[in-house]
C-alpha positions as CSV (number, residue, x, y, z in Angstrom):
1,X,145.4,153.3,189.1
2,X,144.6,151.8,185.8
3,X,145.3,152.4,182.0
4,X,141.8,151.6,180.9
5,X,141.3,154.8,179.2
6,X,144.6,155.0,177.3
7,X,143.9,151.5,176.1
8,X,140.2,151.9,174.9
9,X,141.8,155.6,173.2
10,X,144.2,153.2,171.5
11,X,141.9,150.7,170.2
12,X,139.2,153.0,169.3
13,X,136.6,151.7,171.5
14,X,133.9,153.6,173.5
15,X,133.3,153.0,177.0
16,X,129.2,152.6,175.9
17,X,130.3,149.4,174.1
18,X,133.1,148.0,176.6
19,X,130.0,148.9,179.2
20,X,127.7,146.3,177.2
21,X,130.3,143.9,176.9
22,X,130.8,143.6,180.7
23,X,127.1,143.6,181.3
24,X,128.0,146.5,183.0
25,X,126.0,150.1,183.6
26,X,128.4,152.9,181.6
27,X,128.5,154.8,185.2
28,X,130.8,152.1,186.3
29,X,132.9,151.7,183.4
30,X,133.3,155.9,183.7
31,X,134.2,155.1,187.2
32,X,136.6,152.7,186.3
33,X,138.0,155.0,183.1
34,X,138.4,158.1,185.2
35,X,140.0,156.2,188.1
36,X,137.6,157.0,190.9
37,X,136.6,153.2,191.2
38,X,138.7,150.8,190.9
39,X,137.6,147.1,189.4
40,X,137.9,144.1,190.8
41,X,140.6,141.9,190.4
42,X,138.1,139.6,188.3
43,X,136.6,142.2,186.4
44,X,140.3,143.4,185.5
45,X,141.0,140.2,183.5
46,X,137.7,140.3,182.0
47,X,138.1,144.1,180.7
48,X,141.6,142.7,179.3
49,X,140.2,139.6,177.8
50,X,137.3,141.7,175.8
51,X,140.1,144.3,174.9
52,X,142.8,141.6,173.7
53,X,145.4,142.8,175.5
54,X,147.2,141.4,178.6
55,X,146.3,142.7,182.1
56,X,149.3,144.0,182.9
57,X,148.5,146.6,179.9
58,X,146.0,148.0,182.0
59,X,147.8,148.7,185.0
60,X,150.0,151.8,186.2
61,X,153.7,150.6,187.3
62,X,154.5,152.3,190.7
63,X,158.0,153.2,189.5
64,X,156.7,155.3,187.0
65,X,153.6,156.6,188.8
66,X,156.2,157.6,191.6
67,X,158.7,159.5,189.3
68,X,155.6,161.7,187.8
69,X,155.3,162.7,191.6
């Protein structure tokens, strides 16, 4: 699970522009908003780089995705 939504709502960006960014199609970026796909490792850090934020911003903890259970 990642945070990739929460973080583009924070900044303000749309997934159209993050998709041209990566040199991505915006199906993929959806897929990677909505959490049905998940990125690869690489593609992770570059989504973090373009969005200035550490990668560890975009990921779910497991503690706290277990105690919404």
């Amino acid at each position: 699970m990642n945070r990739i939504k929460e973080v583009l709502d924070e900044k303000g960006i749309k997934q159209t522009w993050l998709a041209e960014q990566l040199g991505k199609s915006y199906n993929m970026v959806n897929a990677y908003v909505q959490n049905r796909q998940q990125p690869r490792i690489e593609v992770l850090f570059e989504i973090a780089e373009i969005l200035g934020v550490n990668v560890k911003e975009l990921l779910i903890d497991n503690d706290i995705k277990k105690n919404k259970k």
